[in-house]
C-alpha atoms as one frame of an Amber mdcrd trajectory, in Angstrom:
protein
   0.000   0.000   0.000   2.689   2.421   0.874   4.973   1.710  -2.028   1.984
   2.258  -4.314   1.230   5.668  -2.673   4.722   6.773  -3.044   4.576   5.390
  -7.140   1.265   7.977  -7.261   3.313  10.763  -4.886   6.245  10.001  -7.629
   4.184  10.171 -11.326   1.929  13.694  -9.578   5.368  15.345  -8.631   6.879
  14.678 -12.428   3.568  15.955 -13.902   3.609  18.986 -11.572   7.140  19.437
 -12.846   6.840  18.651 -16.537   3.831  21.400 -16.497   5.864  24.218 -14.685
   9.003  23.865 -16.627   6.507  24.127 -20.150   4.790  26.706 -18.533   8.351
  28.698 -17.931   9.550  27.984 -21.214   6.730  28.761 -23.321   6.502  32.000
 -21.912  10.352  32.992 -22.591  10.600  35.789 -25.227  12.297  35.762 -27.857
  14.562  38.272 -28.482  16.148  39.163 -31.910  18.728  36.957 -32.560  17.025
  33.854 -31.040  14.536  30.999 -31.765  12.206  30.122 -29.340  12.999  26.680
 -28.274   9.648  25.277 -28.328   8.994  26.171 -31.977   9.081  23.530 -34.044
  10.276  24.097 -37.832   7.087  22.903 -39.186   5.026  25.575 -37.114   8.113
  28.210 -38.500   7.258  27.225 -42.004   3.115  27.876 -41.512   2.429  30.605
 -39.050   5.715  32.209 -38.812   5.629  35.649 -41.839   8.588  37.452 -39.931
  11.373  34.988 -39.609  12.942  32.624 -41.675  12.878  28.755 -40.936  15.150
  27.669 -37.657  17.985  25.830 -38.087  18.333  22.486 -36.875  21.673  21.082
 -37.724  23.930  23.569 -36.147  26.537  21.793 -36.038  27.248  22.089 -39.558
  25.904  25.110 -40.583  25.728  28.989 -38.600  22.876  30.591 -37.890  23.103
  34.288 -38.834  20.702  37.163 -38.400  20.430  40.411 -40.422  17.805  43.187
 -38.848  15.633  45.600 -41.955  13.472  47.701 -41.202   9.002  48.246 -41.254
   7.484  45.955 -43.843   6.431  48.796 -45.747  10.096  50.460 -46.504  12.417
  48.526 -49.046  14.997  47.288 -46.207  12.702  44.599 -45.475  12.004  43.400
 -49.123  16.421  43.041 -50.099  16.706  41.698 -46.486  14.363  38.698 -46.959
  15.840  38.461 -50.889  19.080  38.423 -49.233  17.984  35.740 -46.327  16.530
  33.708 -49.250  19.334  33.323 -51.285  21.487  32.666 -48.314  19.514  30.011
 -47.236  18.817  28.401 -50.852  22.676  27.446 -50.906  22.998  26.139 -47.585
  24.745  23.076 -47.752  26.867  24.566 -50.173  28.090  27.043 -47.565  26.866
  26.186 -44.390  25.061  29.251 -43.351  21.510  30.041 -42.640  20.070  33.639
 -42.120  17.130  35.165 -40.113  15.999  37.854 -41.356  13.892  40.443 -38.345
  11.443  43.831 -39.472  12.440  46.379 -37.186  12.474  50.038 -36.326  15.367
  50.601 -38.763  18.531  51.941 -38.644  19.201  53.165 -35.147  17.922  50.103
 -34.237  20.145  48.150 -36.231  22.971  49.677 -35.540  22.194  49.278 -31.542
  21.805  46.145 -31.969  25.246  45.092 -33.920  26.682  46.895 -31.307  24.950
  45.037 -28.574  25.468  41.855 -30.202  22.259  40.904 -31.262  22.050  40.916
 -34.749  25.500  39.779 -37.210  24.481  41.871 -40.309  22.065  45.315 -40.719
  20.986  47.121 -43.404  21.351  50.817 -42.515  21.467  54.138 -44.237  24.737
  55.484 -44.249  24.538  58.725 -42.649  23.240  57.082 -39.125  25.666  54.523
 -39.617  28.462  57.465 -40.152  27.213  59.045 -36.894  27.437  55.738 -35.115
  31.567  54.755 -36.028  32.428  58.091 -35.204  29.773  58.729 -31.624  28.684
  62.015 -33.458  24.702  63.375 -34.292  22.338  60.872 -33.124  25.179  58.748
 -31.055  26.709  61.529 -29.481  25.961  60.695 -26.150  27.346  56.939 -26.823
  30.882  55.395 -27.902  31.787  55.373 -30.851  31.081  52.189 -32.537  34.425
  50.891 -33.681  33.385  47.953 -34.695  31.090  48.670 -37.379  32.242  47.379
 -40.631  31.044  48.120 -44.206  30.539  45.261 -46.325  28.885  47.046 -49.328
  26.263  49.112 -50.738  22.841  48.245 -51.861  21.158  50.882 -53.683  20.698
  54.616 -53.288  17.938  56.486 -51.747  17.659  59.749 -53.535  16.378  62.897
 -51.557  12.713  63.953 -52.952  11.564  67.596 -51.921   7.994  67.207 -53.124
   5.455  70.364 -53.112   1.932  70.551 -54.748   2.090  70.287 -58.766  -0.611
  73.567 -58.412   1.749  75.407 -56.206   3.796  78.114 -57.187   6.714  76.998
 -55.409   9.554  75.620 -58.333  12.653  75.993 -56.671  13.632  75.230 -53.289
  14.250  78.573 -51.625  10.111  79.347 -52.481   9.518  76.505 -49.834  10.834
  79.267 -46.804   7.811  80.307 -45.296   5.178  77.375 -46.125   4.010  74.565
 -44.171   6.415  71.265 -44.091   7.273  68.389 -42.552  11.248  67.718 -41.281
   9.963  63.762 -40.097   9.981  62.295 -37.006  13.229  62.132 -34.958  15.935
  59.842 -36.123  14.558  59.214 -39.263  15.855  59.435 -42.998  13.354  62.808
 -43.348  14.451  64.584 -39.778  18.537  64.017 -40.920  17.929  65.245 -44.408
  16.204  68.361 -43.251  18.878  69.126 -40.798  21.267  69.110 -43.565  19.046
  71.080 -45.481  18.339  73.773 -43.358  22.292  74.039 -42.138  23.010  74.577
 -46.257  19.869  77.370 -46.574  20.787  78.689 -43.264  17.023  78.096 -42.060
  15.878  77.648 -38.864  12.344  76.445 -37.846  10.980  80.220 -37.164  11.009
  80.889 -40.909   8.483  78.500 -41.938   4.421  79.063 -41.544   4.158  75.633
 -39.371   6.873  73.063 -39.049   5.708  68.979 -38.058   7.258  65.977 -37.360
   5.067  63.577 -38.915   6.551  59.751 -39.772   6.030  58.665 -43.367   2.336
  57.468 -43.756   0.447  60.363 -41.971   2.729  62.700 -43.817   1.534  61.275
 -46.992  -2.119  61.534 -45.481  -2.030  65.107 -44.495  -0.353  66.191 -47.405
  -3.049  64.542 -50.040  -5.579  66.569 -47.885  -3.500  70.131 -48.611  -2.508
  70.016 -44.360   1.039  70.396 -45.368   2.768  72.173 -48.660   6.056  70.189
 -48.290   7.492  67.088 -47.301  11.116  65.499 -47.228  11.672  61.879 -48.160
  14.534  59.649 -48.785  13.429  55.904 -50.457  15.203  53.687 -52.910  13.402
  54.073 -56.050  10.810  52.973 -57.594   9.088  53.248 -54.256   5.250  53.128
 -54.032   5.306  56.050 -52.068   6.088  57.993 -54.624   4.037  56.344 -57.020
   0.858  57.417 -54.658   1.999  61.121 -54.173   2.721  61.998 -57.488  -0.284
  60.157 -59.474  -2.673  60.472 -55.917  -1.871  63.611 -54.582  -0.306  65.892
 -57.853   3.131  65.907 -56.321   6.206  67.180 -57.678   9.979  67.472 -56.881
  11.645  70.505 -56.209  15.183  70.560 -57.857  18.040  70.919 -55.259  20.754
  73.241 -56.791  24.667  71.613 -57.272  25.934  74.951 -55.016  23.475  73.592
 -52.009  24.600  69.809 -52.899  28.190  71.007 -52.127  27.072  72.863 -48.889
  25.565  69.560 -47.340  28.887  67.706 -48.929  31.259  69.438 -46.760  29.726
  67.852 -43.239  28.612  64.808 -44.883  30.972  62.955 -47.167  29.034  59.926
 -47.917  26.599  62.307 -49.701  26.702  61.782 -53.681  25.090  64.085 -56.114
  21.854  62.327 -58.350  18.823  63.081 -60.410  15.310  61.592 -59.992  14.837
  61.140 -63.755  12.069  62.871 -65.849   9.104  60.362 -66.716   9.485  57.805
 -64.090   6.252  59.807 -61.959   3.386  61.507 -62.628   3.389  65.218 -62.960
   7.291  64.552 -63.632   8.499  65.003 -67.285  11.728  66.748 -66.355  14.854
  65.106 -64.335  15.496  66.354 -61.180  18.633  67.193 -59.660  19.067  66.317
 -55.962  21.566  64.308 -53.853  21.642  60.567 -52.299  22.372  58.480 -49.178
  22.988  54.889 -49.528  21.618  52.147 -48.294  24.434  49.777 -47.057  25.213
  46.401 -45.840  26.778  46.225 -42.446  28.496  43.678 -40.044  30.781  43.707
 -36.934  34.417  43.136 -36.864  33.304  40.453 -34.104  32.228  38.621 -36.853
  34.962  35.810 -38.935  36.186  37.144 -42.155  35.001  33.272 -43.862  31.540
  33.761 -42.763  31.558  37.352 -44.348  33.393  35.894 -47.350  30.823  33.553
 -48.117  27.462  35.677 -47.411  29.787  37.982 -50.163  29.865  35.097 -52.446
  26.475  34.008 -52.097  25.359  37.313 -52.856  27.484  38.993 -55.374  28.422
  35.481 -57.662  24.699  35.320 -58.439  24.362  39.192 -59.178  21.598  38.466
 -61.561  19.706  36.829 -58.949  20.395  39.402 -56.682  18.853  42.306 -58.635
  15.765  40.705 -58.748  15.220  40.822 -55.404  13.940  44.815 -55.828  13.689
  47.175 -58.665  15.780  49.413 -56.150  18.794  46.844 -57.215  18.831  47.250
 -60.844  21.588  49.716 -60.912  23.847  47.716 -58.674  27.336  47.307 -59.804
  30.119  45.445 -58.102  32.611  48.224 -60.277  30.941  50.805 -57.939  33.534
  49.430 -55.415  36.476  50.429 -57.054  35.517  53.773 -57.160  33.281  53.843
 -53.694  35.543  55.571 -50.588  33.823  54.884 -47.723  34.260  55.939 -44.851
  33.891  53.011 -42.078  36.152  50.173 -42.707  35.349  46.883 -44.948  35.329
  43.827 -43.107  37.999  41.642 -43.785  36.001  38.733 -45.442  34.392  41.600
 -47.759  37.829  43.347 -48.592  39.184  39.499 -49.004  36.248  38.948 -51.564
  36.485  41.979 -53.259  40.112  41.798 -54.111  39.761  37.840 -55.143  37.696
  39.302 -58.052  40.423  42.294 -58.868  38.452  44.726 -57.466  40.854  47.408
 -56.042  40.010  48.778 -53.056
């Protein structure tokens, strides 16, 4: 009798257990970087949209993650094409990527530094600020270990004003109604630079907001705001919507100005939004670009960085397909491309296997 009540004491004490420790583990979140461990690959492959499919054998192959941006930018879209084609060639060279939407580039760039994501794709001029601790990382150290493995596409700066206005150049904007963006994003840096070049300050403009991206675009279809600031890789369906939608236009941004911004920002390159590609648009614009680049930490082995290289750039045709943001992507662009945080080694070791001099 009493060994049977201790058998019953025994199997209620493992149950008790076996339901706790579920309990504890199921509720363990996951943080970028990880996989929950009670998710199976089969539930990753039908309910999980974000993240690509765990890895199992990891013993053979290295999981990687790269961080985007929203779902609704064009991070997101070459981040997954990139994760894809990674994880298409797997066994041929043992890596596997995860891709994560998040807030974008400061995040990103927090997060290489904290160690929780291996690759990023940023825009340059935040990624700038953060090797050197200046603008938005000011307050931080710099982040030495940042390390440029290439770059993607450009995101050329549109000044867009009413098709109806009057305003045609960019000094008529003083004195309207615009949006600068939302702190730390691509609109709030470009303004800053644009203002420092005009020497304009926030007094000589009828209101000024701070609007993200899609209530922008609201407000200024309903005639709340005369201009906004925007920096996308193009085509980008933003665009598309204000210029056929809402009888947008961009404002030309003079070479003189160009030069201005230049001088505290390097990485700047002059550009054009050409004539024809939008609505209310027959003319090509000049303006200037950031890029959108690739990223990794030092922390991270040359090989592994040598072969994400190769699996991207030795199926270039592949790779442009990913976006229509890609099309102009040439691996010649390197030779000629001085950057200004270093290449990782693996990149620099790929670069120069192919004769590109760096």
């Amino acid at each position: 009798m009493n060994l049977h009540f201790s058998m019953v004491r025994c199997i209620i004490g493992l149950f008790v257990f076996f339901v706790l420790t579920t309990i504890e583990i199921s509720d363990a979140k996951v943080v970028p970087g990880t996989v929950s461990p009670t998710q199976s690959s089969q539930e990753d492959d039908q309910n999980d949209k974000h993240y690509d499919k765990k890895l199992i054998d990891t013993k053979t192959k290295v999981n990687l993650t790269l961080g985007t941006a929203s779902e609704s930018g064009v991070f997101y879209p070459v981040g997954r094409g990139i994760s894809k084609m990674v994880n298409k060639r797997k066994l041929k060279y043992g890596l596997r990527f995860i891709t994560y939407s998040t807030s974008g580039s400061l995040y990103n760039l927090q997060a290489i530094r904290n160690g929780e994501l291996d690759f990023a794709i940023s825009r340059y001029d935040l990624a700038y600020e953060a090797y050197r601790g200046i603008g938005n990382f000011k307050n931080q150290e710099p982040l030495t270990n940042l390390r440029f493995i290439a770059t993607l596409y450009p995101m050329p700066i549109g000044v867009i004003v009413n098709k109806k206005s009057e305003m045609q150049h960019l000094k008529d904007i003083k004195g309207k109604r615009i949006n600068i963006g939302n702190p730390g994003s691509g609109k709030r840096s470009v303004a800053n630079m644009l203002f420092k070049a005009m020497k304009w300050k926030n007094s000589d403009f009828q209101r000024v907001t701070g609007l993200a991206t899609r209530e922008m675009g609201n407000i200024f279809c309903k005639g709340g705001i005369d201009v906004i600031i925007e920096l996308l890789g193009m085509p980008a369906e933003f665009y598309d919507r204000i210029t056929q939608k809402c009888m947008g236009k961009f404002l030309p941004i003079p070479s003189d100005i160009v030069l201005k911004v230049q001088r505290e920002n390097p990485f700047v390159q002059q550009s054009d939004i050409l004539g024809g590609v939008y609505p209310h648009n027959p003319n090509t614009i000049p303006t200037f670009q950031i890029g959108a680049i690739l990223l990794s930490s030092r922390r991270l082995s040359g090989d592994v960085v040598f072969r994400v290289c190769q699996t991207i750039f030795d199926n270039i045709d592949e790779f442009k397909k990913i976006h229509p943001a890609l099309l102009l992507f040439n691996l010649n662009n390197v030779k000629k491309e001085q950057t200004y945080i270093p290449y990782h080694n693996g990149a620099k070791e790929y670069y120069l296997k192919l004769g590109l001099t760096m």
